[in-house]
Structures are given as structure tokens and as C-alpha cells.
DSSP file (Angstrom, degrees, kcal/mol; ACC not computed):
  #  RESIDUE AA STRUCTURE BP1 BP2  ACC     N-H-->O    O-->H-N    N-H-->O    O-->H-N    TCO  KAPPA ALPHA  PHI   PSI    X-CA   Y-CA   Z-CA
    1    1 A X              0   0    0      0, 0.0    76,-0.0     0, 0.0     2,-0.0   0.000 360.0 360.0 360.0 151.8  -12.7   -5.5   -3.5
    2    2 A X        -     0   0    0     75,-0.2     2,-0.2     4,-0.1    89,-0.0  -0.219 360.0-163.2 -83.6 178.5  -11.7   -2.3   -1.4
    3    3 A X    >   -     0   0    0     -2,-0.0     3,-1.4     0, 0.0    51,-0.2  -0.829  42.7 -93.8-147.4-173.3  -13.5    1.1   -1.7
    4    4 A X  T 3  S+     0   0    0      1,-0.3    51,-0.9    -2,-0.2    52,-0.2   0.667 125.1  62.2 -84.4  -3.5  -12.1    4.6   -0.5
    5    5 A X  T 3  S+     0   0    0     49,-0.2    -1,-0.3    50,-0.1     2,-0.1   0.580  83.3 106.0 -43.7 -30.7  -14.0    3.9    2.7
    6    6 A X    <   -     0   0    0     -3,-1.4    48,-1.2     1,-0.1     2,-0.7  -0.325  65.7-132.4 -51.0 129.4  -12.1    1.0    3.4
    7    7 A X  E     -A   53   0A   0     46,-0.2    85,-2.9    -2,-0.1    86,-0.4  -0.689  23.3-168.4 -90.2 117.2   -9.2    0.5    6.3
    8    8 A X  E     -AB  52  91A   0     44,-3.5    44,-0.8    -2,-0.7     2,-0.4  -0.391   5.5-176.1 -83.0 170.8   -6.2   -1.0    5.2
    9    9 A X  E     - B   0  90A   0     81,-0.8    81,-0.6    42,-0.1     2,-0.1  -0.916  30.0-105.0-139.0 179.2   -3.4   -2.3    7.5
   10   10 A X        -     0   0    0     -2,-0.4     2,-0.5    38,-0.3    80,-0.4  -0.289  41.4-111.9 -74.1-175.0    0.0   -3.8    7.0
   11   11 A X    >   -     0   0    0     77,-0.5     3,-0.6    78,-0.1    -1,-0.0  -0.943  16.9-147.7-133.9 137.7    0.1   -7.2    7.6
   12   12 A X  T 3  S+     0   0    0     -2,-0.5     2,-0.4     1,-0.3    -1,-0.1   0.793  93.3  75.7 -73.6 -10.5    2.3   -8.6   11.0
   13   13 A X  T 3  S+     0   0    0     74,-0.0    16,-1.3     2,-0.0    17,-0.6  -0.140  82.1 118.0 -89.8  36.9    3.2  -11.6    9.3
   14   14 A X    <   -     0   0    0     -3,-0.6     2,-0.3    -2,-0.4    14,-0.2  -0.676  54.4-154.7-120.5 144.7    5.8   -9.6    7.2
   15   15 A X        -     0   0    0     12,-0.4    12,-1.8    -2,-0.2     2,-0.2  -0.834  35.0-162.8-120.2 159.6    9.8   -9.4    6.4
   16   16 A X  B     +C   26   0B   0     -2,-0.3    10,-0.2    10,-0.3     2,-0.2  -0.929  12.1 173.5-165.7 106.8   10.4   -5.6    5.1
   17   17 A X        -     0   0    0      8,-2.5     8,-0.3    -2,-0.2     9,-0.1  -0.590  29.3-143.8 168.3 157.2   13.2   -4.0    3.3
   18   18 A X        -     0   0    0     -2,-0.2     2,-0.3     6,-0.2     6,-0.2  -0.068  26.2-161.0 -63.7 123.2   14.8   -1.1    1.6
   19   19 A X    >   -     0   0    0      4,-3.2     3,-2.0     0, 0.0     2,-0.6  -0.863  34.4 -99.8-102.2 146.7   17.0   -1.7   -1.5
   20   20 A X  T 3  S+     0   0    0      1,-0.3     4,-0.1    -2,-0.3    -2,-0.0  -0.130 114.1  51.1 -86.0  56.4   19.1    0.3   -2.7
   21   21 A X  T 3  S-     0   0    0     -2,-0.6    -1,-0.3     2,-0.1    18,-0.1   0.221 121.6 -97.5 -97.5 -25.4   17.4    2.0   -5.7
   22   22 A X  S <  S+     0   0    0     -3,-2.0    -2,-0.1     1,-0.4     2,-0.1   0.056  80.0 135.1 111.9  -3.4   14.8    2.6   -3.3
   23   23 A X        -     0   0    0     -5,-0.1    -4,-3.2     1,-0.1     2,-0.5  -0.316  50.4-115.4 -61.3 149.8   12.7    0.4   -3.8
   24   24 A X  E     - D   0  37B   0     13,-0.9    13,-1.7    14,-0.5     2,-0.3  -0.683  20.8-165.5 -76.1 117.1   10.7   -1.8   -1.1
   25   25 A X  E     + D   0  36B   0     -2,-0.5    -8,-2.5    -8,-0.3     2,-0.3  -0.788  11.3 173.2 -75.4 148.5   10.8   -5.8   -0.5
   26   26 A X  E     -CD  16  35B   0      9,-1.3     9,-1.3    -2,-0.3     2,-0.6  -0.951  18.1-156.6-148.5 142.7    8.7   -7.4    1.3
   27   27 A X  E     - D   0  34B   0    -12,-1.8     2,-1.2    -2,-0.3   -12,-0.4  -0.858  17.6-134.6-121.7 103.8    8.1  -10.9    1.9
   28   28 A X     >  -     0   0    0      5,-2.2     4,-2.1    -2,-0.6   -14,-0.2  -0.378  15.7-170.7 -61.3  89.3    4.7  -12.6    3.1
   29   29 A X  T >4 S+     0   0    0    -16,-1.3     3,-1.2    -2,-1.2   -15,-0.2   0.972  89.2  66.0 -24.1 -84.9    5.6  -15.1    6.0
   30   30 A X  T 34 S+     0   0    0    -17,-0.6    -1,-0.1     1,-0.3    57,-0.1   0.776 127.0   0.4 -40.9 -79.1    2.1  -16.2    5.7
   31   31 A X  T 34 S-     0   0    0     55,-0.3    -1,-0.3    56,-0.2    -2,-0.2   0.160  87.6-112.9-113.8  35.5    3.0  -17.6    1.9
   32   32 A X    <<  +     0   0    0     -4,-2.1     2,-0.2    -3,-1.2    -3,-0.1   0.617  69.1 143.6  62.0  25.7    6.5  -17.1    1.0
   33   33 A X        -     0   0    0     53,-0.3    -5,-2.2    -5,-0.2     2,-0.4  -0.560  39.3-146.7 -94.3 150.1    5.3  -14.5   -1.8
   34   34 A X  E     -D   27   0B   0     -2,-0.2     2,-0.4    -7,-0.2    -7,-0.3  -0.999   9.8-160.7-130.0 135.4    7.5  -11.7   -2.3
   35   35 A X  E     -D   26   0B   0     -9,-1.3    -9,-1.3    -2,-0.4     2,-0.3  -0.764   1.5-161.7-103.2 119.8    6.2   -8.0   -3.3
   36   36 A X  E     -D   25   0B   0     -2,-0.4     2,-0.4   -11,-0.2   -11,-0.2  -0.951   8.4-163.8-118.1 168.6    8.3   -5.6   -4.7
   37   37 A X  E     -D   24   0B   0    -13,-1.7   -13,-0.9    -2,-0.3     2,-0.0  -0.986  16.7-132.0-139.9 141.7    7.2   -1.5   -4.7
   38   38 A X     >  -     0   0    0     -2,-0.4     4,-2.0   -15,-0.2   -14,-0.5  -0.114  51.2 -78.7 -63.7 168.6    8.6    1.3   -6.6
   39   39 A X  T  4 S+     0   0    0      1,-0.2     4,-0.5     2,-0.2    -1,-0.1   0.203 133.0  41.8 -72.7  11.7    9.4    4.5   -4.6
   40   40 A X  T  > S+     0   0    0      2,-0.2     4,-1.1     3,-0.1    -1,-0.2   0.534 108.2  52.0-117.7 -22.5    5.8    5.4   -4.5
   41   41 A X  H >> S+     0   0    0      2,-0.2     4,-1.4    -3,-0.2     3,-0.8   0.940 111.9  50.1 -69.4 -34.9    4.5    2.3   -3.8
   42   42 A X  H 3X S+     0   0    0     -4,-2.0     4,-1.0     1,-0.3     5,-0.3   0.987 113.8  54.8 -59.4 -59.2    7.4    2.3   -0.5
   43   43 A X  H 34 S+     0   0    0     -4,-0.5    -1,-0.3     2,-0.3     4,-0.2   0.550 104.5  42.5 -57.2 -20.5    5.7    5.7    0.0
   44   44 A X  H XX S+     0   0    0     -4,-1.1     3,-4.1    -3,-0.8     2,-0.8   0.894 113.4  65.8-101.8-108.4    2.1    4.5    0.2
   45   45 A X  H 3< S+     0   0    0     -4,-1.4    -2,-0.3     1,-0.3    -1,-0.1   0.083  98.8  44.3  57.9 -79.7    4.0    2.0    2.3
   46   46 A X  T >< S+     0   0    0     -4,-1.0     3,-0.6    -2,-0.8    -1,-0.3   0.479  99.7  71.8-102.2 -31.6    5.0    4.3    4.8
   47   47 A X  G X4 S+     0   0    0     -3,-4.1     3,-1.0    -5,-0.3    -1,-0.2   0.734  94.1  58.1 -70.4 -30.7    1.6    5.8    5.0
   48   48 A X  G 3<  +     0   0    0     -4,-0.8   -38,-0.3     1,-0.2    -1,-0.2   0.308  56.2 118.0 -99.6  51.6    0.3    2.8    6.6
   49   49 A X  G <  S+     0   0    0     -3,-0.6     2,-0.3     2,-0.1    -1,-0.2   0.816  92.4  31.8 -86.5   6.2    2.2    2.2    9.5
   50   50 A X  S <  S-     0   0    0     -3,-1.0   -42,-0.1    -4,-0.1   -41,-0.0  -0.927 111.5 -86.3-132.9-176.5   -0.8    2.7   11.2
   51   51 A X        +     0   0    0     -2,-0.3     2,-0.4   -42,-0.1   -42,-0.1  -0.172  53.2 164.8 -67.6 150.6   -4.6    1.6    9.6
   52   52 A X  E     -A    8   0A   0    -44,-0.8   -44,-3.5    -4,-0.1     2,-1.0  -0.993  36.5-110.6-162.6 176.0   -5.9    4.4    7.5
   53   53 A X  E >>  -A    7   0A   0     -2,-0.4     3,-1.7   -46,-0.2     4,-1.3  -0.721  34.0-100.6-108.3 127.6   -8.8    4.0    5.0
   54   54 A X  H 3> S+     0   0    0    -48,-1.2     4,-1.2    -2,-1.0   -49,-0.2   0.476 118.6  53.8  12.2 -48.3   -8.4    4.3    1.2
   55   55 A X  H 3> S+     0   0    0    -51,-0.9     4,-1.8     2,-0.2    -1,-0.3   0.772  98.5  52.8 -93.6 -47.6   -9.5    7.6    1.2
   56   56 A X  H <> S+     0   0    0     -3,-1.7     4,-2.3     2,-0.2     5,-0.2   0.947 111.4  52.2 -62.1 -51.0   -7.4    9.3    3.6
   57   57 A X  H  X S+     0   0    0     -4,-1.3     4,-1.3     1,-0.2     5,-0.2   0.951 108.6  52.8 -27.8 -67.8   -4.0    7.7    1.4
   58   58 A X  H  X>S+     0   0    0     -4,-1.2     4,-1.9     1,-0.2     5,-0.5   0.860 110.6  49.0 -53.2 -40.6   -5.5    9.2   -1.7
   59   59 A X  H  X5S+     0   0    0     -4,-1.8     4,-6.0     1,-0.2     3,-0.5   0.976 111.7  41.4 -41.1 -71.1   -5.7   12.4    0.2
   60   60 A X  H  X5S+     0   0    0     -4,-2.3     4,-2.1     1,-0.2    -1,-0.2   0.636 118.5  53.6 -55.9 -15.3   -2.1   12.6    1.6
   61   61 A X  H  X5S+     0   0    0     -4,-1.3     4,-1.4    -5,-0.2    -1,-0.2   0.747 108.5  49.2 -78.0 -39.5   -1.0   11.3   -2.2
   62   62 A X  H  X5S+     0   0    0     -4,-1.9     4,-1.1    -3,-0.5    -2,-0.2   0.835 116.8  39.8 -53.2 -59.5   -2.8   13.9   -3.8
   63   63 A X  H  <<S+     0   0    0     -4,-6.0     3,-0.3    -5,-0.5    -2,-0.2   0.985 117.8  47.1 -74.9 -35.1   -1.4   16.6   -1.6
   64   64 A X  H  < S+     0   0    0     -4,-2.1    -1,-0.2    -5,-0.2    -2,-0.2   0.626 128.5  21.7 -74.9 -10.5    1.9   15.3   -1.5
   65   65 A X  H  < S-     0   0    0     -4,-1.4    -1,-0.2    -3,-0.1    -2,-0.2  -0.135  95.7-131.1-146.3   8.5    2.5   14.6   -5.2
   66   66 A X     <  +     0   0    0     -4,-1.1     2,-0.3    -3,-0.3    -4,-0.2   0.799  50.2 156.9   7.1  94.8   -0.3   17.0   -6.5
   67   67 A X        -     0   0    0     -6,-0.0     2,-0.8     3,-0.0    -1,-0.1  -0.859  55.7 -88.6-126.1 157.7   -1.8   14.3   -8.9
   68   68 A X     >  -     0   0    0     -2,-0.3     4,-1.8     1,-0.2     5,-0.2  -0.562  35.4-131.5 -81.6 123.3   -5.6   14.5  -10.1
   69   69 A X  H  > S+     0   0    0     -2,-0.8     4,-2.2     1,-0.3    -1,-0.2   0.698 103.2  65.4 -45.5 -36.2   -7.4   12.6   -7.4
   70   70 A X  H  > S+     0   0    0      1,-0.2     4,-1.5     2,-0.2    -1,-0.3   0.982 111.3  32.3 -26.1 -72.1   -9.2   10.6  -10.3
   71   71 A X  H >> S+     0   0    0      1,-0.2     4,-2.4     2,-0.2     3,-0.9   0.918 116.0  57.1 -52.6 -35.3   -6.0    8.9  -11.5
   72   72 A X  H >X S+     0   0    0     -4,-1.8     4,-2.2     1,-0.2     3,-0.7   0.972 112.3  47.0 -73.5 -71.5   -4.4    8.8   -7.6
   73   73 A X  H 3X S+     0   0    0     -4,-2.2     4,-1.1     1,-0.3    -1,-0.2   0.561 113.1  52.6 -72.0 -26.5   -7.9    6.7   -6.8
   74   74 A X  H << S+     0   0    0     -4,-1.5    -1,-0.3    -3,-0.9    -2,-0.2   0.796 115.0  32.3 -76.2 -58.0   -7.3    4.6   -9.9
   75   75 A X  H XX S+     0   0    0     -4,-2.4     3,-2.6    -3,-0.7     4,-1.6   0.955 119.9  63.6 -90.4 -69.3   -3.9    3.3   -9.6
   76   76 A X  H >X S+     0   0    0     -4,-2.2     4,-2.2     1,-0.3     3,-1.1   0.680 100.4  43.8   9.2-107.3   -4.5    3.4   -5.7
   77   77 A X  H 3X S+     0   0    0     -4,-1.1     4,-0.9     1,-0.3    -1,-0.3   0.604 113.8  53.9 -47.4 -28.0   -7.0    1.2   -5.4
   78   78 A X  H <> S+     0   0    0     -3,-2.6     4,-1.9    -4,-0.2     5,-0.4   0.898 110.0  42.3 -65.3 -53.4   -5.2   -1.2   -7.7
   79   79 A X  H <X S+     0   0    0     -4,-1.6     4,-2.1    -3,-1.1     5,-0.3   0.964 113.4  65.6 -66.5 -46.0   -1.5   -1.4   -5.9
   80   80 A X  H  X S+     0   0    0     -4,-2.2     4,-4.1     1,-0.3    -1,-0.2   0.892 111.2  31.8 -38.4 -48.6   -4.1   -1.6   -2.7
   81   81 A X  H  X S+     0   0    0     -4,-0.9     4,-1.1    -5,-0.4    -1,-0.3   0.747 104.8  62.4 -98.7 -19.2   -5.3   -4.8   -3.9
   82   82 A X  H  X S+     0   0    0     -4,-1.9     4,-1.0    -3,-0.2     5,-0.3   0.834 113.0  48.9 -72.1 -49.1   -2.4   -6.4   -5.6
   83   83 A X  H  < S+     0   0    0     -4,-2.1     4,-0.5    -5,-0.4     5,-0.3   0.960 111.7  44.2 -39.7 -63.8   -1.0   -6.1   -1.6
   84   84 A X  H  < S+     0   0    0     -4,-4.1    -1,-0.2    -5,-0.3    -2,-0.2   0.777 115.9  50.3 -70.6 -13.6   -4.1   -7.6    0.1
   85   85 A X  H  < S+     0   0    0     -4,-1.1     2,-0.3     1,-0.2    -2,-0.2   0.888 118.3  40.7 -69.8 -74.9   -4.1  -10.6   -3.1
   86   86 A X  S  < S-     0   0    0     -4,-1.0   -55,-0.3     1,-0.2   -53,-0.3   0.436 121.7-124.2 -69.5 -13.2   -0.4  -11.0   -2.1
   87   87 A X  S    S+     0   0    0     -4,-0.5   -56,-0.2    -5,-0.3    -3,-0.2   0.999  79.3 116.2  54.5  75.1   -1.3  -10.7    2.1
   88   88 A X  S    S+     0   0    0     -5,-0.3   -77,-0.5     1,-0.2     2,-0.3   0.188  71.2  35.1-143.3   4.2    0.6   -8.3    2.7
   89   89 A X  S    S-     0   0    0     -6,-0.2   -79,-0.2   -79,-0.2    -1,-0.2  -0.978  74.1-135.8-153.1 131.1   -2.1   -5.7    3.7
   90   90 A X  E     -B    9   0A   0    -81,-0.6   -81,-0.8   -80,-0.4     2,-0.4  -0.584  13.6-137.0 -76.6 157.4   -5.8   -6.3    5.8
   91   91 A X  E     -B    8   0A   0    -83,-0.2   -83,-0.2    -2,-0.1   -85,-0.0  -0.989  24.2-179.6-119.6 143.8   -8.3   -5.2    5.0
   92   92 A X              0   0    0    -85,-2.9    -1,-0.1    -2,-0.4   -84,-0.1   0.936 360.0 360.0 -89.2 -55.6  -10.2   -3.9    8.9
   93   93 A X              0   0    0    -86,-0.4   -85,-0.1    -3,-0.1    -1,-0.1   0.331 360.0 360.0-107.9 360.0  -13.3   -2.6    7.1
């Protein structure tokens, strides 16, 4: 399991792309599982294109969407992990 200390990445082994409704596909090379994301999840998304840790996300999600950091940390950490089940995110740390 992550914590907000943790460093996520994306994952290289990945096919990646926007439909239009705006939601994200993605498809795991690795196992031929396919992820879809809502426009926030594509936004969280887009916050990793490079590693960042758990904590830093929740920031920029928090600032950008002024949500209470509780909830933000909650559902975080959930969509976080449904990725890395699915290998679609590392975890570095």
C-alpha cells in the first residue's frame, strides 16, 4: 500500500489516449488490462509525467480544485492504487 510519502511514476510499458468526452485510456502492455480515468483522474494523470510523491499530487489537487485535503487524500490514495494493481503506475519509494 502507498502513503503520502510515496513516489509514484507512470509506467513505460503503456498505450495512452484521450477520448473524446475527455476521458483517458490507457492500456497496460505489460498485461493487456485497460484503465479508464475520468477528467480528474486524466488530470492526476498529467501530474505525473514526471515521479512525484503522493503528497505533492494531493497538494497541487487541493490547490487546483480547492477540495478538503482529507477527502483529496482519501480518494487519492485509492485511484493511486487501483493504477499501480492495474501496472500502470510504480511505485519508486
Amino acid at each position: 500500500m502507498i502513503d503520502m510519502k510515496s513516489t509514484v511514476v507512470r509506467s513505460p510499458e503503456l498505450v495512452v489516449t484521450t477520448l473524446g468526452n475527455g476521458e483517458l485510456a490507457l492500456l497496460s502492455i505489460a498485461n493487456g488490462k485497460y484503465f479508464s480515468a475520468s477528467p480528474m483522474g486524466r488530470r492526476i494523470w498529467e501530474y505525473l509525467e514526471g515521479p512525484r510523491t503522493v503528497e505533492q499530487i494531493q497538494q497541487l489537487i487541493v490547490a487546483e480544485y480547492e477540495v478538503p485535503a482529507e477527502k483529496c487524500s482519501a480518494d487519492l490514495k485509492g485511484f493511486l492504487h487501483e493504477m499501480i494493481e492495474a501496472r500502470l503506475l510504480n511505485v519508486l519509494a
